[in-house]
The first five atom37 places (N, CA, C, CB, O) and aatype in JSON, in Angstrom:
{
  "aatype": [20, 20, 20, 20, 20, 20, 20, 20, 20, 20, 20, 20, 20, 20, 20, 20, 20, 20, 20, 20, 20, 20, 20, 20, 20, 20, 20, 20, 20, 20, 20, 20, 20, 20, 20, 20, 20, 20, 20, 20, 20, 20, 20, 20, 20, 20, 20, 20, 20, 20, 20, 20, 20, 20, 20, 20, 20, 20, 20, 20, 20, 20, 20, 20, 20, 20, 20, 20, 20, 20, 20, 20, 20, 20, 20, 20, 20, 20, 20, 20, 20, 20, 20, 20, 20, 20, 20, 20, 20, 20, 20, 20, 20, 20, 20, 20, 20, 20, 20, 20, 20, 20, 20, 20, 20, 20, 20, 20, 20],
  "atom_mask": [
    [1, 1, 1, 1, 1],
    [1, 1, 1, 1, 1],
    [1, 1, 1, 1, 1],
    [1, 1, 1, 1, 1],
    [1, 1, 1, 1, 1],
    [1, 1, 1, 1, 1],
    [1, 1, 1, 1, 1],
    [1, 1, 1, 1, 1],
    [1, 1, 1, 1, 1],
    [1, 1, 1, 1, 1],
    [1, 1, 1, 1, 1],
    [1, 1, 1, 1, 1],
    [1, 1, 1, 1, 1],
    [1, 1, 1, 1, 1],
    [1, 1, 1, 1, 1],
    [1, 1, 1, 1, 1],
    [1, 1, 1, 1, 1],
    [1, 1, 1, 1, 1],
    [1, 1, 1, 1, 1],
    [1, 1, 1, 1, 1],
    [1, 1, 1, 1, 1],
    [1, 1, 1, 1, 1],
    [1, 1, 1, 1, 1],
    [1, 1, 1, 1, 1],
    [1, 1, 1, 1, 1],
    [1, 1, 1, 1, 1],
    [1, 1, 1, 1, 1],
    [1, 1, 1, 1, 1],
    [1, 1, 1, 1, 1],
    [1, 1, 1, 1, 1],
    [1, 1, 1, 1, 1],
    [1, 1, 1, 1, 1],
    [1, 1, 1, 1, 1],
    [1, 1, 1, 1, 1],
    [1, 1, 1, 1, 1],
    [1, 1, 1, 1, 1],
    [1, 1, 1, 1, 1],
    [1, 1, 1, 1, 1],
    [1, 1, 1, 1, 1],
    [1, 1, 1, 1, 1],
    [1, 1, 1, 1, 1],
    [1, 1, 1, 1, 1],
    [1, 1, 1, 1, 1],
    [1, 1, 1, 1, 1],
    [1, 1, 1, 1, 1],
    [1, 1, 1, 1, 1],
    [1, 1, 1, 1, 1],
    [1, 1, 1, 1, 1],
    [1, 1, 1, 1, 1],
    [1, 1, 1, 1, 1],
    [1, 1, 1, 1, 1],
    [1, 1, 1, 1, 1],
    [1, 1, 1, 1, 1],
    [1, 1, 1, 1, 1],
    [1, 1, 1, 1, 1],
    [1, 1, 1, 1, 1],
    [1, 1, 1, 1, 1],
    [1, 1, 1, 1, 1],
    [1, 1, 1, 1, 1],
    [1, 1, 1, 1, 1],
    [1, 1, 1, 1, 1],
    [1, 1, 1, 1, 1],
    [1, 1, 1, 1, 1],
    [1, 1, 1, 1, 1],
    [1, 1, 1, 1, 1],
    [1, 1, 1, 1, 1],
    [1, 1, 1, 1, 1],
    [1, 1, 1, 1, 1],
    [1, 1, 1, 1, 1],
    [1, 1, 1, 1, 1],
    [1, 1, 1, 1, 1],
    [1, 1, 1, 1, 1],
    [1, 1, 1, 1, 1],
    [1, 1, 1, 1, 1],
    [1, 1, 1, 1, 1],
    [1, 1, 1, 1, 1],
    [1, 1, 1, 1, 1],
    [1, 1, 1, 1, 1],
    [1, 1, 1, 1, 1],
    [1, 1, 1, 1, 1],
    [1, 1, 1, 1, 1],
    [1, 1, 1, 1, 1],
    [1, 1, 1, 1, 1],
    [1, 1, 1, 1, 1],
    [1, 1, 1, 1, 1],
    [1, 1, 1, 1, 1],
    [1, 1, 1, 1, 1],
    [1, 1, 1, 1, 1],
    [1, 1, 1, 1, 1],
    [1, 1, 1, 1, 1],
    [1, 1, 1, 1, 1],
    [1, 1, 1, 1, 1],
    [1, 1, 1, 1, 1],
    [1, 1, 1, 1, 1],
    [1, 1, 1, 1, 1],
    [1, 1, 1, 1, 1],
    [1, 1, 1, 1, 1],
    [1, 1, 1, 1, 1],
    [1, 1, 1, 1, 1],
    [1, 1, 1, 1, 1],
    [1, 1, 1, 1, 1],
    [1, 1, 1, 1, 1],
    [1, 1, 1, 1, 1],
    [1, 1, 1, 1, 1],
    [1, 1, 1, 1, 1],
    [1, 1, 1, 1, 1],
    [1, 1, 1, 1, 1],
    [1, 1, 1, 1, 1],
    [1, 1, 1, 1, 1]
  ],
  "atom_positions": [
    [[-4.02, -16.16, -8.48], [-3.11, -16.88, -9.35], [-2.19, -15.87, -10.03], [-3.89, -17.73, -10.39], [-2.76, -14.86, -10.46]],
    [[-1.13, -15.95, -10.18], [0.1, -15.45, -10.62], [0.55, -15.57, -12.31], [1.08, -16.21, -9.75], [0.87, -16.64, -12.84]],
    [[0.51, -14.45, -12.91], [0.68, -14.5, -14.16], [2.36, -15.21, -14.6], [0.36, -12.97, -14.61], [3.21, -15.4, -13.72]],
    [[2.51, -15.4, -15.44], [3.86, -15.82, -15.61], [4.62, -14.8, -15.92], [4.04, -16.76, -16.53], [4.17, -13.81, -16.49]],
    [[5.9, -14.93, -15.56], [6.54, -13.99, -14.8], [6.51, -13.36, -13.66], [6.58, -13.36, -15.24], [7.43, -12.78, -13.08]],
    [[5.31, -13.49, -13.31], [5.05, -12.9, -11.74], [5.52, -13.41, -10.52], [3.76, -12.91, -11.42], [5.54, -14.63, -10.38]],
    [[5.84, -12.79, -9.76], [6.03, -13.32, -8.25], [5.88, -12.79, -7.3], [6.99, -13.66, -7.91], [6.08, -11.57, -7.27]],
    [[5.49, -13.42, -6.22], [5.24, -12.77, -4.77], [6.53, -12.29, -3.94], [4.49, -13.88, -3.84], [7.62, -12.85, -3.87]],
    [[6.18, -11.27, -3.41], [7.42, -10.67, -3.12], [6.84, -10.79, -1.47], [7.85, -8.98, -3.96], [5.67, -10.87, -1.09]],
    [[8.16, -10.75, -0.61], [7.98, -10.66, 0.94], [9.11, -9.04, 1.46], [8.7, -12.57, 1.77], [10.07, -8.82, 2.21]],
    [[8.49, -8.5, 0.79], [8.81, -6.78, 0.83], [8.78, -6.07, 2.73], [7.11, -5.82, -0.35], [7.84, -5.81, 3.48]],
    [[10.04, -5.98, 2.88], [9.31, -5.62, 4.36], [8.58, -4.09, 4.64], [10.54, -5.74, 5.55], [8.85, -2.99, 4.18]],
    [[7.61, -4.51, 5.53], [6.78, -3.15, 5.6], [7.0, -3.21, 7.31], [4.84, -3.19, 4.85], [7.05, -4.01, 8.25]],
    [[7.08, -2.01, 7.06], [7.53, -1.1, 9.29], [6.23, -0.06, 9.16], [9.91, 0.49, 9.67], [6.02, 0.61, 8.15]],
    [[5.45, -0.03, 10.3], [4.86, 0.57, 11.16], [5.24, 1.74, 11.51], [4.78, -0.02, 12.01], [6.1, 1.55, 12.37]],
    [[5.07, 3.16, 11.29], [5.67, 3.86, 11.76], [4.51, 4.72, 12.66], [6.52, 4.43, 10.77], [3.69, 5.45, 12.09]],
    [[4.52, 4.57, 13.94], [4.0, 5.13, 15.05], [3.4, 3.41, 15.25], [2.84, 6.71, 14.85], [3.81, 2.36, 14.77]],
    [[2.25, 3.73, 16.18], [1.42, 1.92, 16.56], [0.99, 1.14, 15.87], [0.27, 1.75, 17.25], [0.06, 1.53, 15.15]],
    [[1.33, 0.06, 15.78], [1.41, -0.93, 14.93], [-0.2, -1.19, 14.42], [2.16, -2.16, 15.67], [-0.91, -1.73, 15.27]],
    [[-0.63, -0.99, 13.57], [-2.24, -1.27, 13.11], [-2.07, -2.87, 11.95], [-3.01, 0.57, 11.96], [-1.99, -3.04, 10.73]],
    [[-2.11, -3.92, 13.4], [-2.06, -5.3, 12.48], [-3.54, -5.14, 11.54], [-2.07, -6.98, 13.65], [-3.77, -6.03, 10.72]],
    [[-3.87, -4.74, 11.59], [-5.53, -5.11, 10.81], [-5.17, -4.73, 9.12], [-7.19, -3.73, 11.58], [-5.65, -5.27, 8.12]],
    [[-4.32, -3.79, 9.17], [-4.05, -3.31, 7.8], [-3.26, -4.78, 7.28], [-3.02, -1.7, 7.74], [-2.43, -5.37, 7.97]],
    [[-3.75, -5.25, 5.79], [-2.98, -6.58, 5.29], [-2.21, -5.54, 4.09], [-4.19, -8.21, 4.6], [-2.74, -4.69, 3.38]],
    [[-0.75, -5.97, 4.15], [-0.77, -5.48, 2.7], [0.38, -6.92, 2.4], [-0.1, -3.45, 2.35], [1.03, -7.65, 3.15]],
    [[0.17, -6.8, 0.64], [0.79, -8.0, -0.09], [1.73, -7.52, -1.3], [-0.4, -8.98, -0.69], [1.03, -6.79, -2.01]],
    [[2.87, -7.62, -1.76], [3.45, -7.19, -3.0], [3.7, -8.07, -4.32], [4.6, -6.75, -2.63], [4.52, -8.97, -4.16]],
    [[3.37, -8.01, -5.06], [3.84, -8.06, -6.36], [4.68, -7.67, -7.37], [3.32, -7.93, -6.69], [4.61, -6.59, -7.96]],
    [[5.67, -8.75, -7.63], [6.31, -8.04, -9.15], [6.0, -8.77, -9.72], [7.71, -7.73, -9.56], [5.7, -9.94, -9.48]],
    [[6.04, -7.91, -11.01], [5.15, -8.02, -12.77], [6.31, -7.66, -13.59], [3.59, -6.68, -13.22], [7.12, -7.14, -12.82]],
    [[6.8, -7.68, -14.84], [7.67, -7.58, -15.54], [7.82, -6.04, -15.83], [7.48, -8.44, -16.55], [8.85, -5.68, -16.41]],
    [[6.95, -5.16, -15.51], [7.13, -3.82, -15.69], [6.82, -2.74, -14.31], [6.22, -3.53, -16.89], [6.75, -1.51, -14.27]],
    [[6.68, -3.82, -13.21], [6.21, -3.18, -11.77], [5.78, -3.52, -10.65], [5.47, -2.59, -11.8], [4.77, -4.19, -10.8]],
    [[6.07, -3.38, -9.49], [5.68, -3.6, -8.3], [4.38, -3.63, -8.25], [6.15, -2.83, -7.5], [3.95, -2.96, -9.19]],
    [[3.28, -4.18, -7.43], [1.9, -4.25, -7.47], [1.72, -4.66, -6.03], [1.28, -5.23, -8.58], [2.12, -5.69, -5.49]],
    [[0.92, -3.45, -5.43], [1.16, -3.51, -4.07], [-0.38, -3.42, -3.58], [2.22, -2.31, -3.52], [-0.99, -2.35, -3.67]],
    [[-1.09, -4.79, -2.95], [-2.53, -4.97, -2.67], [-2.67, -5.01, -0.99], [-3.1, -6.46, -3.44], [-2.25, -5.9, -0.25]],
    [[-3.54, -3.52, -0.5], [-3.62, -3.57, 0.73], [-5.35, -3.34, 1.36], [-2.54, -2.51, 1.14], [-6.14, -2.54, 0.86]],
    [[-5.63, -4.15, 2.44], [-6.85, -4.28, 2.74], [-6.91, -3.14, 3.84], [-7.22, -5.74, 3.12], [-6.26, -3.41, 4.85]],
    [[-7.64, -1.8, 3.83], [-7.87, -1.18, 4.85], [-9.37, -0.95, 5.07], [-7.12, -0.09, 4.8], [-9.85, 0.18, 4.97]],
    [[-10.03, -1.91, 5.33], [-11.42, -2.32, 5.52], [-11.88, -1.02, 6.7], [-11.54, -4.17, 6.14], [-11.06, -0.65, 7.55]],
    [[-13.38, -0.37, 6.61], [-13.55, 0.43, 6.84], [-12.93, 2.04, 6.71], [-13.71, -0.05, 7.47], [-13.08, 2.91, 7.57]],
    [[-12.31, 2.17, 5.6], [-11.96, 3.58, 5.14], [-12.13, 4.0, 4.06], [-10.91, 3.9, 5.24], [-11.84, 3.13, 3.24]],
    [[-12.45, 4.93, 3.61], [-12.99, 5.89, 2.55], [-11.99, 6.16, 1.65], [-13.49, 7.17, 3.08], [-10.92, 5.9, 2.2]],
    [[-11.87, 6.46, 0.81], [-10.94, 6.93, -0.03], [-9.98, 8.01, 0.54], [-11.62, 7.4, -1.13], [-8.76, 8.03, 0.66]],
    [[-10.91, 8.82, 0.82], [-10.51, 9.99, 1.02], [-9.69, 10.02, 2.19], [-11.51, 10.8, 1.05], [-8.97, 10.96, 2.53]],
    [[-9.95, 8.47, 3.03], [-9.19, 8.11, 4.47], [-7.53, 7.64, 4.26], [-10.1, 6.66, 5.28], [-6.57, 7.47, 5.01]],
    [[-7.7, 7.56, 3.24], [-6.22, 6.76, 2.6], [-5.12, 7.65, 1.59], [-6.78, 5.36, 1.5], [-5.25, 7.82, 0.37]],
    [[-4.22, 8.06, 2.27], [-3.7, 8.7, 1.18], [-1.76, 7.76, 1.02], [-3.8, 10.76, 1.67], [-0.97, 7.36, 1.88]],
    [[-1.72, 7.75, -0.35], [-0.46, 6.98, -1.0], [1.27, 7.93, -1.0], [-1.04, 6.67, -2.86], [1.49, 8.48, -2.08]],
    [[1.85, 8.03, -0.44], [2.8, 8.4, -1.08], [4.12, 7.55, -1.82], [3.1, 9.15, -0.28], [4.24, 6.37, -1.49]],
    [[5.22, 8.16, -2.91], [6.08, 6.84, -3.34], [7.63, 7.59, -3.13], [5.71, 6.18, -5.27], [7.63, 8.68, -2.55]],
    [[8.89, 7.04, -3.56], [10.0, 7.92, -3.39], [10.85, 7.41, -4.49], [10.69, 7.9, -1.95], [10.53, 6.26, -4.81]],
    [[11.58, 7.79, -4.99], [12.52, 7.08, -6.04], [13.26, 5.45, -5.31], [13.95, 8.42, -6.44], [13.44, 4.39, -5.9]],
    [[13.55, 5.82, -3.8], [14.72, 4.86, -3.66], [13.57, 3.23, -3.54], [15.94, 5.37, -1.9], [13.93, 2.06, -3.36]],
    [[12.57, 3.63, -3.66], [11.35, 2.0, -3.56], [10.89, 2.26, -2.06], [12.34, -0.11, -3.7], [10.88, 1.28, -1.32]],
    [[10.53, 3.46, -1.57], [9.34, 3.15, -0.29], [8.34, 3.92, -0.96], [9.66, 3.76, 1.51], [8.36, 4.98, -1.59]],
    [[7.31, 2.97, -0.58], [5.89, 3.35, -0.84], [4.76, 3.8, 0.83], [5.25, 1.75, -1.77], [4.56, 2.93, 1.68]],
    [[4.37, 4.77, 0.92], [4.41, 5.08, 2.29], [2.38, 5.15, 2.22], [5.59, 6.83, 2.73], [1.72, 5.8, 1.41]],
    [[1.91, 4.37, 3.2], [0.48, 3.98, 2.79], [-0.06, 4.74, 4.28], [0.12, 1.98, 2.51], [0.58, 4.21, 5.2]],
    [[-1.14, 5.94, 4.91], [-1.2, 6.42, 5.43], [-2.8, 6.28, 5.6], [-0.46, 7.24, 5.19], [-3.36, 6.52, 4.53]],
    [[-3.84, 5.9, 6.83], [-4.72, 6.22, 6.97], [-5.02, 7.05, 8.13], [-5.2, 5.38, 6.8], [-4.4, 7.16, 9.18]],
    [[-6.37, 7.77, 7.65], [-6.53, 8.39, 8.75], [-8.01, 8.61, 8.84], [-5.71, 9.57, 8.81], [-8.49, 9.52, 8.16]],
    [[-9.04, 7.62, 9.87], [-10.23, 7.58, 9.68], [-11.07, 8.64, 10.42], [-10.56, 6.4, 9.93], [-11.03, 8.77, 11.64]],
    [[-11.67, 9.21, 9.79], [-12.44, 10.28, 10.07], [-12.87, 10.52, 11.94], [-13.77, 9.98, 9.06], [-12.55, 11.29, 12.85]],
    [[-13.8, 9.26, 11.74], [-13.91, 9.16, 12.95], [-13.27, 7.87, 14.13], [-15.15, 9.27, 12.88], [-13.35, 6.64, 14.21]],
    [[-12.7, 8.89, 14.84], [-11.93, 8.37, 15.74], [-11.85, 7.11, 16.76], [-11.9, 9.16, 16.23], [-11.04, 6.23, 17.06]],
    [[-13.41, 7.63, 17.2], [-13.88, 6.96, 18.39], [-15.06, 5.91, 17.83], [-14.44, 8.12, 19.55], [-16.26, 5.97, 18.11]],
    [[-14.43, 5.0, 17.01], [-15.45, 4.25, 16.14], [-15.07, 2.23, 16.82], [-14.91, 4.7, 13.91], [-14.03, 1.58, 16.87]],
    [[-16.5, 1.92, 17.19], [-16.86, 0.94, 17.55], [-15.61, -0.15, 17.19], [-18.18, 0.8, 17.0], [-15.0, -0.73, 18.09]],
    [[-15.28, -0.38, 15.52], [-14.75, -1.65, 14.74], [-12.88, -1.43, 15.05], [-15.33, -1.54, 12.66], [-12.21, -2.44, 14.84]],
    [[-12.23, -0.37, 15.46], [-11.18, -0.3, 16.22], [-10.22, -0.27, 15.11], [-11.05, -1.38, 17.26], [-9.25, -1.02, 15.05]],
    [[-10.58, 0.82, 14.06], [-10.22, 1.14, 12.61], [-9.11, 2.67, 13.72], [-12.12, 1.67, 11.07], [-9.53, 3.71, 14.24]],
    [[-7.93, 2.19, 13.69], [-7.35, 3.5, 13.68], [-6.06, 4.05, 12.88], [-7.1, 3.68, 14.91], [-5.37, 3.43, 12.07]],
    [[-5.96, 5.19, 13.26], [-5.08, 6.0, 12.51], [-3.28, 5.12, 12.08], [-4.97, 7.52, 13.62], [-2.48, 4.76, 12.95]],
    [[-3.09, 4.98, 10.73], [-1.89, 4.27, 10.79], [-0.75, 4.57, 9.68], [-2.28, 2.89, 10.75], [-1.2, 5.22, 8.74]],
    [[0.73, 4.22, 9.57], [1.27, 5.05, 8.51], [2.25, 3.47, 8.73], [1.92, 7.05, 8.75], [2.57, 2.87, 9.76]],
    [[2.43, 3.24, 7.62], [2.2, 1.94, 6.56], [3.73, 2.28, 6.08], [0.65, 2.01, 5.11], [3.56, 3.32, 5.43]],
    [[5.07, 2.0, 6.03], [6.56, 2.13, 4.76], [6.46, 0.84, 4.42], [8.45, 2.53, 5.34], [6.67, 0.0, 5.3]],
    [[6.11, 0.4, 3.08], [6.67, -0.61, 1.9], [7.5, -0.12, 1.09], [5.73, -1.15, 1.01], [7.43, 0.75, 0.23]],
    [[8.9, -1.29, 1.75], [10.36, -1.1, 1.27], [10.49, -2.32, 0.29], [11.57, -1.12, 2.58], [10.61, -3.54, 0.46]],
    [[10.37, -1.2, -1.18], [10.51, -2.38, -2.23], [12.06, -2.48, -2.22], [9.82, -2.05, -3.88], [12.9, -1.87, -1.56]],
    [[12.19, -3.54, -3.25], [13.94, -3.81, -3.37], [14.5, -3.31, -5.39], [14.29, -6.25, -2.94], [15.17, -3.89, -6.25]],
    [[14.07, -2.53, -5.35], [14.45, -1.57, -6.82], [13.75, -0.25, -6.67], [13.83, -2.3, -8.42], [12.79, -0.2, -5.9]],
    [[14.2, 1.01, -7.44], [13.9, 1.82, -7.41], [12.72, 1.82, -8.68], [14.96, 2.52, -7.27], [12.44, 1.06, -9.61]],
    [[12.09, 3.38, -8.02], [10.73, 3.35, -8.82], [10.56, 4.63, -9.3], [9.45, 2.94, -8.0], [11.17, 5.63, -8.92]],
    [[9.59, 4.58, -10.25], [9.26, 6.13, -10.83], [7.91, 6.51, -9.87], [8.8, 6.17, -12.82], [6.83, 5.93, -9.82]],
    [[8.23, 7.3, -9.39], [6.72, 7.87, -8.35], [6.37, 8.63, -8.68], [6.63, 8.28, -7.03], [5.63, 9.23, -7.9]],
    [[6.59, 9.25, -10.09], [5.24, 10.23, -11.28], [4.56, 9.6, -11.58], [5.45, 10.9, -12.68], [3.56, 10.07, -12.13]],
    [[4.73, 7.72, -11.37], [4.19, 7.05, -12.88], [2.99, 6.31, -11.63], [5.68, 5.63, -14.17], [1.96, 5.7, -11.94]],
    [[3.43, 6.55, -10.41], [2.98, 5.51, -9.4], [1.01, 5.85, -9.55], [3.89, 5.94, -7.48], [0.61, 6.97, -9.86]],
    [[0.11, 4.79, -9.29], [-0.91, 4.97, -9.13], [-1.91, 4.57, -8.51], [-1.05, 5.01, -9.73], [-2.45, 3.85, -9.35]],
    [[-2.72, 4.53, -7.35], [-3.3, 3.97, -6.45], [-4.81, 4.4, -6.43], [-2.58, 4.21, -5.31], [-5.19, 5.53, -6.74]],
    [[-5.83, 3.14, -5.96], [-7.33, 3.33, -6.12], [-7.75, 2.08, -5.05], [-7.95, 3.13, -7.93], [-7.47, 0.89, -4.87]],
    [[-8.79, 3.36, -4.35], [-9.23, 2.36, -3.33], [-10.59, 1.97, -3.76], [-9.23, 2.93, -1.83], [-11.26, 2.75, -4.43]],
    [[-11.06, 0.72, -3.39], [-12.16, 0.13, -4.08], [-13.04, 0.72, -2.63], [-12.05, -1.8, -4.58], [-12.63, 1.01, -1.5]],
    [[-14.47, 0.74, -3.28], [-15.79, 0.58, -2.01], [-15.06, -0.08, -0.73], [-17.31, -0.68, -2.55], [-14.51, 0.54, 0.18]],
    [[-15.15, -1.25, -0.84], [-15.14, -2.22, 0.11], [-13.85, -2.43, 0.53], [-15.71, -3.36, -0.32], [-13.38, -3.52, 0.86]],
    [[-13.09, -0.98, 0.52], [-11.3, -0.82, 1.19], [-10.64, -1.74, 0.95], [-10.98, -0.74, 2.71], [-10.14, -2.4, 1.86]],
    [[-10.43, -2.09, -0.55], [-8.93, -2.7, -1.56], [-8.5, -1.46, -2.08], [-9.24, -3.92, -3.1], [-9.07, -0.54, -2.66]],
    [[-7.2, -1.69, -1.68], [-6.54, -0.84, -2.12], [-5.46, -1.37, -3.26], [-6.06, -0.23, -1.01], [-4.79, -2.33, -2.89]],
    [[-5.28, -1.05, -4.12], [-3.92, -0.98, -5.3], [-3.17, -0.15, -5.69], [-4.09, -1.18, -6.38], [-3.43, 0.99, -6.05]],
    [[-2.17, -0.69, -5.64], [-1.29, 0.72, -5.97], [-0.24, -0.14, -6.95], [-0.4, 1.69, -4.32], [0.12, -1.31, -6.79]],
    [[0.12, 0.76, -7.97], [0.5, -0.11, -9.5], [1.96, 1.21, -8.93], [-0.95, 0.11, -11.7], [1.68, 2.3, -8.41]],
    [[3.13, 0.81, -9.15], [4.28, 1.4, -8.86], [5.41, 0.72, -10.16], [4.64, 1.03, -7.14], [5.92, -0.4, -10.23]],
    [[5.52, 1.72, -10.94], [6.65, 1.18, -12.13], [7.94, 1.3, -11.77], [6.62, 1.94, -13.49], [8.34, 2.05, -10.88]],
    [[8.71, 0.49, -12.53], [10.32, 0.32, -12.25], [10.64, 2.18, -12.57], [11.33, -1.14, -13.69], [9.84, 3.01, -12.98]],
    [[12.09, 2.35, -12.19], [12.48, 3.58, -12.64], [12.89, 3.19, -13.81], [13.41, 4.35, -11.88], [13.34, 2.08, -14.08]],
    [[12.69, 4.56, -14.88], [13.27, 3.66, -16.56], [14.73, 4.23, -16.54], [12.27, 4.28, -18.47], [15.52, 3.93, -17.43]]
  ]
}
């Protein structure tokens, strides 16, 4: 459920190298920021790393340890092209146990 003021955004995100449909990601704006919720089920923290840029891409990168793994978890690099620019000092991302990922991305001030 959506706070007021909030809205769902349909932010386009590109694949860059093979397309890894399994990764879900969803965006949010909030009155002070983008809110960007992505499911990379089976990866570690340490499998996921965030990067952000001023002009609004948020660049979401996994890379699972092991390769040759049964559940068909592979290597993938994620661009979410927001539509405003952002502060990417302020940007902050945490992957839960059970591979939720969030990443809280503020407007540029």
């Amino acid at each position: 459920m959506l706070a007021e003021g909030d809205k769902q955004l349909d932010a386009s995100v590109v694949d860059l190298g093979p397309p890894a449909d399994w990764v879900k990601i969803r965006v949010r704006e909030t009155k002070d920021c983008f809110e960007v919720y992505a499911l990379v089920p089976g990866l570690l923290r340490e499998e996921v790393q965030v990067q952000s840029d001023p002009a609004g891409r948020v660049v979401i990168t996994g890379q699972p340890e092991q390769l040759d793994n049964p559940w068909g978890i592979t290597p993938f690099k994620k661009v979410v092209n927001l539509p405003a620019r952002i502060d990417p000092l302020q940007t902050s991302a945490v992957v839960s146990l059970h591979g939720r990922l969030f990443v809280r991305v503020p407007f540029e001030q």
